[in-house]
Backbone as CSV, one residue per row, in Angstrom:
resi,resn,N_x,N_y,N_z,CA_x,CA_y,CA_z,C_x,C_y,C_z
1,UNK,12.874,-12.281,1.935,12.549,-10.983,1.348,13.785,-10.385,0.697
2,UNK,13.754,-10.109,0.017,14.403,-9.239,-1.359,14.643,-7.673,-0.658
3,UNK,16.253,-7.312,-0.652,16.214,-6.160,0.235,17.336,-5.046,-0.761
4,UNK,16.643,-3.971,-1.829,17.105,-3.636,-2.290,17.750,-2.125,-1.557
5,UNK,18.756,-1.321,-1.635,19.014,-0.517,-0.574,19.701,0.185,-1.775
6,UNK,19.334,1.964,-1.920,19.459,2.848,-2.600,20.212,4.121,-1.968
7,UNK,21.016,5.011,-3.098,21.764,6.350,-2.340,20.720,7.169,-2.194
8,UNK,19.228,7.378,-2.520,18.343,8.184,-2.336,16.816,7.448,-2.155
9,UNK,16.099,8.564,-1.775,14.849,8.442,-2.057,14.195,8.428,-3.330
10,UNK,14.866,9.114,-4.112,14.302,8.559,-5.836,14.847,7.447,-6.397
11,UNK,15.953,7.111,-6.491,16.533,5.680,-6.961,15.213,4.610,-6.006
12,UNK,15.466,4.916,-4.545,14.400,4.084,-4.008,12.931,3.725,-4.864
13,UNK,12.542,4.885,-4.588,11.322,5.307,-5.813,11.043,4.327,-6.696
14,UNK,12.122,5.178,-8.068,12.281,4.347,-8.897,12.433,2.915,-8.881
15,UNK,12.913,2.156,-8.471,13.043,0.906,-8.116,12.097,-0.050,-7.790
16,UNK,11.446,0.438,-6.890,9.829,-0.016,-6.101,9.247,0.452,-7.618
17,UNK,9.273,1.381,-8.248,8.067,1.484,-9.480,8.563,0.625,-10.829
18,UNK,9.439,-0.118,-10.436,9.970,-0.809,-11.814,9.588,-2.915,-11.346
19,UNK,9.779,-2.294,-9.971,9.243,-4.128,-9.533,7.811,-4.419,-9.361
20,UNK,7.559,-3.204,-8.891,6.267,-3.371,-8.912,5.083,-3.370,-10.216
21,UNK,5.708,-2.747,-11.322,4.994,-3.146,-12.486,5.454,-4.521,-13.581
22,UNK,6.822,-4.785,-12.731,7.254,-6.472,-13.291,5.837,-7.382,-12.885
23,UNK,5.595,-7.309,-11.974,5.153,-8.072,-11.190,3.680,-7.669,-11.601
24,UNK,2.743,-6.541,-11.676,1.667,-6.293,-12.426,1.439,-6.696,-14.303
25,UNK,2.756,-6.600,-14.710,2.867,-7.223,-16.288,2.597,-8.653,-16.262
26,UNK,3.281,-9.573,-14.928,3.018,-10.924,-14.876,1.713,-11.338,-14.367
27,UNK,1.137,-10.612,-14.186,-0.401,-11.316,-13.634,-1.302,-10.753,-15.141
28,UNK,-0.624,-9.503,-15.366,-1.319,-9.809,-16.536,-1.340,-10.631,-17.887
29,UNK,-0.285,-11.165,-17.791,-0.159,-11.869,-18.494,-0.831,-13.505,-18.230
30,UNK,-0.874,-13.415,-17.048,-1.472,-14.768,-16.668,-2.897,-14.745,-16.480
31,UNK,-3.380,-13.223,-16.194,-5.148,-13.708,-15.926,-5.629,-12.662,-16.806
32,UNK,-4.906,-11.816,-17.461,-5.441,-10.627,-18.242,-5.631,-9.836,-17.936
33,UNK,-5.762,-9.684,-16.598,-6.225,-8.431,-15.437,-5.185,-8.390,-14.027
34,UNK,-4.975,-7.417,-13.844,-4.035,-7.317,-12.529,-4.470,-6.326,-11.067
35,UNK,-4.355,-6.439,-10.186,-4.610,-5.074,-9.252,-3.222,-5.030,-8.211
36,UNK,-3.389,-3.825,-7.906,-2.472,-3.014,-7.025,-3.070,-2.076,-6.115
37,UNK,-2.520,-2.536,-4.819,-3.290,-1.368,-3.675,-1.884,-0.484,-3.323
38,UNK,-2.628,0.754,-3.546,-0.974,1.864,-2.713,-1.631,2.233,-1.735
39,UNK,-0.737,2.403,-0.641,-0.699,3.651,0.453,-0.527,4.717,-0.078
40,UNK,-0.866,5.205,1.366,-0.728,7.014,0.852,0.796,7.433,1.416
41,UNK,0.447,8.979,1.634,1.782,9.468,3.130,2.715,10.223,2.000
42,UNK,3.162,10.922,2.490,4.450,11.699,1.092,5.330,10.793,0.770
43,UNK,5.862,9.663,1.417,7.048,8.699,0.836,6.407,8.380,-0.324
44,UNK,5.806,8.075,-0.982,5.484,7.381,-2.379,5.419,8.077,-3.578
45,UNK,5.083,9.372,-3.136,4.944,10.613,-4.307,5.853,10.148,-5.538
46,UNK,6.835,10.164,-5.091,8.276,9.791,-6.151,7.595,8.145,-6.870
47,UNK,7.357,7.428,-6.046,7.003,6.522,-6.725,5.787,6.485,-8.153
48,UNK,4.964,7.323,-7.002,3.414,7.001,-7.913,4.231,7.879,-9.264
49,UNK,4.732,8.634,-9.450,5.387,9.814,-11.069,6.190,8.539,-11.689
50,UNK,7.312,7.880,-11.133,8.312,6.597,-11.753,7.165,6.143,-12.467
51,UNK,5.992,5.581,-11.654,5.172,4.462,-11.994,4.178,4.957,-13.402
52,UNK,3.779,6.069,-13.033,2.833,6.640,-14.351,4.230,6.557,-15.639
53,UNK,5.006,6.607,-15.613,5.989,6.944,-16.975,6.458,5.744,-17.436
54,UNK,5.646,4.911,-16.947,6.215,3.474,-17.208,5.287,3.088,-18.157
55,UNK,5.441,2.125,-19.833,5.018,1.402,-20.416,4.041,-0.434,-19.707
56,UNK,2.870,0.212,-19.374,2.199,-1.020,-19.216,0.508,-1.114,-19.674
57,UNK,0.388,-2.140,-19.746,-1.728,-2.298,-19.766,-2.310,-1.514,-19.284
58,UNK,-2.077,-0.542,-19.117,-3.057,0.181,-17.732,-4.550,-0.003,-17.752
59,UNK,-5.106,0.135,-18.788,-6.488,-0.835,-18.658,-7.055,-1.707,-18.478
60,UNK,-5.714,-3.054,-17.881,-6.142,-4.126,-17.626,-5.712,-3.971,-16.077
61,UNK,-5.422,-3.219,-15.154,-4.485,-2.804,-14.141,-5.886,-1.580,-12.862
62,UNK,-6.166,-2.904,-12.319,-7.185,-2.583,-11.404,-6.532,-1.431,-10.082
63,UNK,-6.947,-0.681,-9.666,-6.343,0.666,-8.664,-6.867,0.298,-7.249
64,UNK,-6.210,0.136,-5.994,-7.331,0.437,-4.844,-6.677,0.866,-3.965
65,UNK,-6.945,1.336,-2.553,-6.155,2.119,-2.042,-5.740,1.189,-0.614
66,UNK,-4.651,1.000,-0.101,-4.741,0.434,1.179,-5.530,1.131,2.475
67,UNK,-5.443,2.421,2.580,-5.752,3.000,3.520,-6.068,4.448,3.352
68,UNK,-7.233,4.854,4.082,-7.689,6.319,3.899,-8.658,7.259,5.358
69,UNK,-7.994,8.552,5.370,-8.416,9.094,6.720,-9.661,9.279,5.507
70,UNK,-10.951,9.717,6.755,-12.478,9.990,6.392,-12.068,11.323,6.641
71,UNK,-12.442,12.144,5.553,-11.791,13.392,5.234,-12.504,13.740,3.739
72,UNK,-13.029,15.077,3.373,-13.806,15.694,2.543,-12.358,15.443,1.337
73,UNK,-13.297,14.724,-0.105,-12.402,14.376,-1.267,-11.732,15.457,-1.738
74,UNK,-11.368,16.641,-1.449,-10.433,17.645,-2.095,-9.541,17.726,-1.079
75,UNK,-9.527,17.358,0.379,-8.803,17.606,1.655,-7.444,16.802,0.993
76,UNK,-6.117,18.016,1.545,-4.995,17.304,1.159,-4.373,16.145,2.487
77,UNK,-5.462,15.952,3.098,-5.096,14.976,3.723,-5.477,13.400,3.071
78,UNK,-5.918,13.386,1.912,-6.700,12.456,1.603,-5.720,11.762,0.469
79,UNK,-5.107,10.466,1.116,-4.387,9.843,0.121,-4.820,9.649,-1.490
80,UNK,-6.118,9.446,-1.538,-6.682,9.324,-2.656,-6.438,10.503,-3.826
81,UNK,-6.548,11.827,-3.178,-6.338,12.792,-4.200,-4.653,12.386,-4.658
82,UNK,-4.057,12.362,-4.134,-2.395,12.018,-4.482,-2.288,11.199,-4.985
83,UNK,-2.351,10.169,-4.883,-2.871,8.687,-6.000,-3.281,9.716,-7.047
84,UNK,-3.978,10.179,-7.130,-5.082,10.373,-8.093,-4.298,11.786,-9.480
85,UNK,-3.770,12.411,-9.010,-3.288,13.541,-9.213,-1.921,12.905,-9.996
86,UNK,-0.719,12.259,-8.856,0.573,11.682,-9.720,0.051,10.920,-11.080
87,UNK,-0.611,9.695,-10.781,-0.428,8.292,-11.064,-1.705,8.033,-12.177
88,UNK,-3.310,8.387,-11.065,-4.242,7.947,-11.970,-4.771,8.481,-13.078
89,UNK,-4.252,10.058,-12.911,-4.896,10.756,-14.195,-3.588,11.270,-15.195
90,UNK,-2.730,10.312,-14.776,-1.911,10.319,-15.783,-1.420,9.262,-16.815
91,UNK,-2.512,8.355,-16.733,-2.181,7.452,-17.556,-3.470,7.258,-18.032
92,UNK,-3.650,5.661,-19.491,-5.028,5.768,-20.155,-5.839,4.550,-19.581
93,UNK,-6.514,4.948,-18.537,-7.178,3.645,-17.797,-8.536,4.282,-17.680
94,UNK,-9.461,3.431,-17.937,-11.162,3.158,-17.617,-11.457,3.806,-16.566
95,UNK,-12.229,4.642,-16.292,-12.482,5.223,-14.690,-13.277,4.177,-13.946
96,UNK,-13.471,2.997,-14.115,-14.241,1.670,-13.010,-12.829,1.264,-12.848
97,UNK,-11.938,0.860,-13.478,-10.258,0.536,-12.754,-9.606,1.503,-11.888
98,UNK,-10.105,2.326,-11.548,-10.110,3.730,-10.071,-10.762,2.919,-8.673
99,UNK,-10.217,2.837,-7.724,-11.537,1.974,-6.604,-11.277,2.990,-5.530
100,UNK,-11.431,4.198,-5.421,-10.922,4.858,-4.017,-11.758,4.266,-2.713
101,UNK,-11.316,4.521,-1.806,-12.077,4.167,-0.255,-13.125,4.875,-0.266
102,UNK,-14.851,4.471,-0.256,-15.758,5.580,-0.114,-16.099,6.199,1.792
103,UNK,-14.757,6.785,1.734,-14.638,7.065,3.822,-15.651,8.286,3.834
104,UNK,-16.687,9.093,2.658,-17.468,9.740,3.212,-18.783,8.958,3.258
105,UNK,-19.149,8.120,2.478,-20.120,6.954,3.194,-20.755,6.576,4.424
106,UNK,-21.509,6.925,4.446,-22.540,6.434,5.768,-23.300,5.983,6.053
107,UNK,-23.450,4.520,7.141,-22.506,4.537,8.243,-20.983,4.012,7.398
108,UNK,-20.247,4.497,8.742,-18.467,3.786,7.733,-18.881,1.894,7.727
109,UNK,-19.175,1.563,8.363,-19.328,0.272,8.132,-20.197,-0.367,7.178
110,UNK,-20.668,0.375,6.662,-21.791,0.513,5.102,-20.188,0.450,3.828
111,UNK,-19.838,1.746,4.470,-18.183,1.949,3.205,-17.410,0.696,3.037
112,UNK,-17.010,-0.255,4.496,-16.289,-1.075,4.501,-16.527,-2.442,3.891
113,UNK,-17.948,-2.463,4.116,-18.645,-3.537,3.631,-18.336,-3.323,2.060
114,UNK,-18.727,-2.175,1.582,-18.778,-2.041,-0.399,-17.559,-2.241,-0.759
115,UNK,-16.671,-1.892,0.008,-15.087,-1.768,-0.518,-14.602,-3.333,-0.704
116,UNK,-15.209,-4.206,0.439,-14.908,-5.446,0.510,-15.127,-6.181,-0.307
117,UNK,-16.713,-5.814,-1.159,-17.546,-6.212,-2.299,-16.922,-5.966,-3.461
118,UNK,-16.302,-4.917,-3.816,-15.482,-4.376,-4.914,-13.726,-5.527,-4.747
119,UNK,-13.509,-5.484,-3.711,-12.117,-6.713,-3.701,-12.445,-7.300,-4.228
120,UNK,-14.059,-8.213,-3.597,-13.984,-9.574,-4.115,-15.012,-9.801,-5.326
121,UNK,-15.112,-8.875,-6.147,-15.422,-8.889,-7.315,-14.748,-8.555,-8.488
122,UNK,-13.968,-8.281,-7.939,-12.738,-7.017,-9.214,-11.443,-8.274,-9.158
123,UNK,-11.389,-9.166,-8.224,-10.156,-10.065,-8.077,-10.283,-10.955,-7.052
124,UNK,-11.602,-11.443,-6.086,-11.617,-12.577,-5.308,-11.096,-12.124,-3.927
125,UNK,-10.990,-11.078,-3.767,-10.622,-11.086,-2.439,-8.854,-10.917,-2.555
126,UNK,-8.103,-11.006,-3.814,-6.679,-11.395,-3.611,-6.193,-10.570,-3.968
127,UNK,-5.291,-9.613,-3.989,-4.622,-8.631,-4.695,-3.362,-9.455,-5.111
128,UNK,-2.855,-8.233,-6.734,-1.485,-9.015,-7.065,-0.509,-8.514,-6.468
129,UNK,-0.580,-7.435,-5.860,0.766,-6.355,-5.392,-0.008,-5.255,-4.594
130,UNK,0.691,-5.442,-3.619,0.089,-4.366,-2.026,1.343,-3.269,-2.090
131,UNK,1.802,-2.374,-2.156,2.588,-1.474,-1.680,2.266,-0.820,-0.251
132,UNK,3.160,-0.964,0.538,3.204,-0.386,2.133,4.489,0.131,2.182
133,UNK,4.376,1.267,3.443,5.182,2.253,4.093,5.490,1.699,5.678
134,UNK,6.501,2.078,6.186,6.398,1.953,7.547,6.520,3.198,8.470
135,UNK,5.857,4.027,9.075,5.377,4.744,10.021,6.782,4.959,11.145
136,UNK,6.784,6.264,11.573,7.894,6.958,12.854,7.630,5.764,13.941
137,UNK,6.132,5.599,13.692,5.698,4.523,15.257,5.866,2.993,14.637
138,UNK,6.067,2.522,13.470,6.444,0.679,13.672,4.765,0.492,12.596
139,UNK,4.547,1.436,12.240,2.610,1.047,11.730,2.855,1.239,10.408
140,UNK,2.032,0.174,9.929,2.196,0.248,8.358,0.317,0.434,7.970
141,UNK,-0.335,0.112,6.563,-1.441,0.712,6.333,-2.289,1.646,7.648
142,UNK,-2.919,1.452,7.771,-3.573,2.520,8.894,-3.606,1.509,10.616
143,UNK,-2.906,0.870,11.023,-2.764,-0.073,11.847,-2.451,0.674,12.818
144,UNK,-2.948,1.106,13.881,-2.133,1.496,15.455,-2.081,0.881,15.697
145,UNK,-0.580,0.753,16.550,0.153,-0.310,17.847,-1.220,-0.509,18.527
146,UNK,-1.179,-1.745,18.668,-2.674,-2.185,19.764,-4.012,-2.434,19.042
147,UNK,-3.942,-2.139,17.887,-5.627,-2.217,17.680,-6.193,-3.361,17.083
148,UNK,-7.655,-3.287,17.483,-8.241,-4.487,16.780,-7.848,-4.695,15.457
149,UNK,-7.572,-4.119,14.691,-7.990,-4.367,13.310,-6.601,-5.205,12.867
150,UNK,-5.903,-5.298,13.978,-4.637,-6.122,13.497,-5.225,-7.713,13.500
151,UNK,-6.507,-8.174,14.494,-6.758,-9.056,14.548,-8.120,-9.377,13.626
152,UNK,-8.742,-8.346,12.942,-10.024,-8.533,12.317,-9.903,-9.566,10.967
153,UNK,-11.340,-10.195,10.684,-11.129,-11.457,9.753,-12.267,-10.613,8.940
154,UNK,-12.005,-9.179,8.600,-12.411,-8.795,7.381,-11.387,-8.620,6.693
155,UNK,-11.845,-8.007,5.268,-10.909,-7.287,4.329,-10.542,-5.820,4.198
156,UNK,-11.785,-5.500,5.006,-11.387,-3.955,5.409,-12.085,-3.618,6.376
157,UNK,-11.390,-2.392,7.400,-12.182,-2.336,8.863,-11.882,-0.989,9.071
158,UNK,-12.776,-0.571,9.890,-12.351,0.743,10.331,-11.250,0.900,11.544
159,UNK,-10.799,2.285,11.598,-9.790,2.636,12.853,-10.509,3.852,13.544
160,UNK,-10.647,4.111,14.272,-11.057,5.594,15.010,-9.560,5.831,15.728
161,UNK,-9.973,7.273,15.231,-9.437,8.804,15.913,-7.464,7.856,15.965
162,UNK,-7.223,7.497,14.407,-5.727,7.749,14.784,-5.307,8.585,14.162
163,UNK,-3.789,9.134,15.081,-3.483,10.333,14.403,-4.460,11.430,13.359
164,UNK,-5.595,11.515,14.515,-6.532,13.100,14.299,-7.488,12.415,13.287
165,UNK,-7.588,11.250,12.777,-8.383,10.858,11.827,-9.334,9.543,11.723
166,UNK,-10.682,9.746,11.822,-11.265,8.254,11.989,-10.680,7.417,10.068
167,UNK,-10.703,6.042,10.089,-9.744,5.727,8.828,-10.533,4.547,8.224
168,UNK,-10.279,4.253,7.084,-10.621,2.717,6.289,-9.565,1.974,5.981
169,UNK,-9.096,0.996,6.606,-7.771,0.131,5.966,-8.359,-0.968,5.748
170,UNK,-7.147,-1.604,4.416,-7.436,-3.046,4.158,-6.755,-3.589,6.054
171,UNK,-7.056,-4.940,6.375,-6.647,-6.027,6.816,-5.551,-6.570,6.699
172,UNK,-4.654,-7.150,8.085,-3.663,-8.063,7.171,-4.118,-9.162,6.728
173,UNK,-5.564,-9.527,6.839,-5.730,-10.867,6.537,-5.825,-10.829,4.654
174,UNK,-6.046,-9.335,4.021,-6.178,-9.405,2.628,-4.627,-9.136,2.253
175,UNK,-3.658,-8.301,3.376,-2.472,-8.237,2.670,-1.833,-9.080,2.623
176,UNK,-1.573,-10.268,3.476,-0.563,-11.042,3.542,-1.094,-12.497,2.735
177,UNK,-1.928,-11.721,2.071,-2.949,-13.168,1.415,-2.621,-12.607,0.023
178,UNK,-2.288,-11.157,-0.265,-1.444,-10.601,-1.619,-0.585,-11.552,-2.116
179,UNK,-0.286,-11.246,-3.825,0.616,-12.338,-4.515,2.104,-11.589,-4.249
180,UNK,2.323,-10.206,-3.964,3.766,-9.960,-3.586,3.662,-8.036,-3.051
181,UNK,4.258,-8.533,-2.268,4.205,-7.266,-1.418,5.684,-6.403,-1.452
182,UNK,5.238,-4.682,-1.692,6.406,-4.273,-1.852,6.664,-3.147,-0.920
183,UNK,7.393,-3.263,-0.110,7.758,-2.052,0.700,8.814,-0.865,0.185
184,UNK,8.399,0.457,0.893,9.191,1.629,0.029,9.389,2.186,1.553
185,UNK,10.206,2.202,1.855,10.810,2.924,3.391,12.019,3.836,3.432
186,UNK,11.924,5.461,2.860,13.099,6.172,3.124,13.286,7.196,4.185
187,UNK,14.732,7.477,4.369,14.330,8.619,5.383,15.238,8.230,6.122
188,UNK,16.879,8.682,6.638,17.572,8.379,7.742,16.611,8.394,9.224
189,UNK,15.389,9.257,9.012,14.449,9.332,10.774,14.083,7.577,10.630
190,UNK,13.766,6.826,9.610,13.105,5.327,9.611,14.225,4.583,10.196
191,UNK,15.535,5.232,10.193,16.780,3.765,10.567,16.562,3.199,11.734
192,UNK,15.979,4.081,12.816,15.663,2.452,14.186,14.681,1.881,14.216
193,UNK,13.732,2.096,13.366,12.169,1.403,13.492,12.191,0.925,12.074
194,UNK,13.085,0.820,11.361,13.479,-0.225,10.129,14.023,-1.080,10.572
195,UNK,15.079,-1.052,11.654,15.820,-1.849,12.211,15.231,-2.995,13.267
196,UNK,14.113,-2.126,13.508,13.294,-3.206,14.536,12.068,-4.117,14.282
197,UNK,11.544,-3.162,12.799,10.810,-4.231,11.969,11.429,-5.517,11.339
198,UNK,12.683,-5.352,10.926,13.393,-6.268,10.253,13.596,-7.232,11.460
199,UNK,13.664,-7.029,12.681,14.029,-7.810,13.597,12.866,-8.959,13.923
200,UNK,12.259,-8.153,13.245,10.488,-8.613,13.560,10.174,-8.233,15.237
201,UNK,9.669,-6.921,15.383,9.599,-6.853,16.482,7.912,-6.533,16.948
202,UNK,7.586,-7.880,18.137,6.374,-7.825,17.760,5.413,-6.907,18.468
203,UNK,6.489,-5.573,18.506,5.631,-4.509,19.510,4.695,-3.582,18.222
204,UNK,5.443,-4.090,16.627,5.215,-2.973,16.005,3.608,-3.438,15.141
205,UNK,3.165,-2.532,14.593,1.869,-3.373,13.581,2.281,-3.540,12.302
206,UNK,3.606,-3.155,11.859,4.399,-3.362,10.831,5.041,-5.187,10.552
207,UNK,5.030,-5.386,12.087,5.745,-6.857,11.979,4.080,-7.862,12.067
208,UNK,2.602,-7.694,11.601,1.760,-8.638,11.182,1.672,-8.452,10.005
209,UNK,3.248,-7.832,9.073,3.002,-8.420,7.284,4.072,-9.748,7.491
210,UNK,3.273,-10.374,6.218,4.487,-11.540,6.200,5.353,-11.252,5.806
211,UNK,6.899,-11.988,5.560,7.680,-11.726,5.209,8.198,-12.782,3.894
212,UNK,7.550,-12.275,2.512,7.464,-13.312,1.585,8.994,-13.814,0.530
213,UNK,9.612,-14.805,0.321,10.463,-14.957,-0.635,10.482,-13.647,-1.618
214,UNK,9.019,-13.787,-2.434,8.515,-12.709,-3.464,8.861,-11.264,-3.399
215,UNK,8.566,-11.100,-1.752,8.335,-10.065,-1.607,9.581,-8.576,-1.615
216,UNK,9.695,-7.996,-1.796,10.765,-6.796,-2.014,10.654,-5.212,-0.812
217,UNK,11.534,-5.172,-0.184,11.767,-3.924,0.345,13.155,-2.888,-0.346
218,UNK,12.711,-1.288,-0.596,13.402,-0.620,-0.882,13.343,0.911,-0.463
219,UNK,14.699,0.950,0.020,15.076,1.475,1.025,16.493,2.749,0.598
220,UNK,16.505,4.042,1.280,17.802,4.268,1.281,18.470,4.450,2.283
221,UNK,17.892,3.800,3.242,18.787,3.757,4.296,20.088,2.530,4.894
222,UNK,21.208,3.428,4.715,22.301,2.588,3.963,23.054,1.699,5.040
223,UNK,22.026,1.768,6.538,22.621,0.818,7.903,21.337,-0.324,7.730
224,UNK,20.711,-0.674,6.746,20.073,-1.732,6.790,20.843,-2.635,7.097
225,UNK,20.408,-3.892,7.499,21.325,-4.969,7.513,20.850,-5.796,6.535
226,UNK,22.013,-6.252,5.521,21.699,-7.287,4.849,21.128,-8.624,5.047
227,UNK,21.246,-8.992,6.404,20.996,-10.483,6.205,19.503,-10.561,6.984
228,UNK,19.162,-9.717,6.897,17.788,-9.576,7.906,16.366,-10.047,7.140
């Protein structure tokens, strides 16, 4: 893994929004069509603005979300509006290249099922580029320490009641099956549970992503260790 390490949270930003559309230009160039799943959470804000000001296809540049609390669509708890607000309505893309999580859907396992249908129709089940965060607790997309869904052989599953919110996340079985995965982790509070993901520590739900050649972490936290 590719471990880029920044004096801020915007250089960070920036950085993650410049690899991550390298890497969306090259799939488009190879299949004509590309997708990208973001997380939510305030770390990315900076990103999703870098990323809208950037020169690319955006109409060939499929949207989906990794993870979303079930929460009424104007609630600012709802990653989707933030996506939606920086990134999606600021650039010139098709509104069917939008895929939000439908978490008011019912039953949720009705939602999970369509969302799964939309993967594997929009791109096979494969994404080209996953963007993830890592969590105070070691958790990356909507994953609690302990839960099934670290072991589920869907593409997307539900979580109940974490942190105050029943949730829709992709799977690691669709992320680590991604063509390149990019992590954005700032914040001197992330330096010991950066330190222990990198260790691969397998208490966290952060350590069931792979850890790809391809893949890129960026960071400003400046006690990373290089050789990790």
């Amino acid at each position: 893994m590719w471990i880029s390490i920044h004096e801020g949270a915007k250089d960070a930003a920036t950085s993650a929004a410049n690899f991550i559309a390298t890497s969306l230009r090259e799939s488009v160039e190879q299949r004509g069509l590309a997708s990208l799943a973001l997380s939510g959470g305030s770390t990315p804000k900076l990103m999703y603005t870098a990323l809208s000001a950037l020169d690319l296809p955006w109409h060939r540049i499929h949207f989906f979300q990794v993870d979303e609390r079930v929460a009424p669509d104007t609630d600012n708890a709802r990653n989707s509006l933030h996506i939606a607000q920086l990134l999606i309505n600021q650039v010139d893309i098709p509104g069917s290249n939008w895929h939000p999580l439908p978490v008011n859907a019912s039953p949720l396992s009705d939602a999970a099922a369509q969302y799964s249908d939309e993967l594997s129709n929009c791109c096979q089940g494969r994404l080209d580029v996953v963007h993830l965060g890592l969590g105070d607790d070691g958790h990356t997309a909507s994953w609690p320490p302990g839960d099934p869904v670290l072991r589920s052989n869907q593409l997307v599953d539900i979580v109940q009641n974490f942190r105050g919110f029943d949730r829709l996340t992709l799977t690691p079985q669709i992320i680590n099956d991604a063509g390149v995965i990019a992590w954005l982790v700032v914040g001197t509070d992330k330096s010991q549970m950066l330190h222990r993901w990198q260790q691969g520590d397998p208490q966290l739900p952060s350590s069931a992503v792979r850890r790809g050649d391809a893949d890129a972490l960026f960071t400003d936290v400046q006690t990373t260790p290089t050789g990790a």
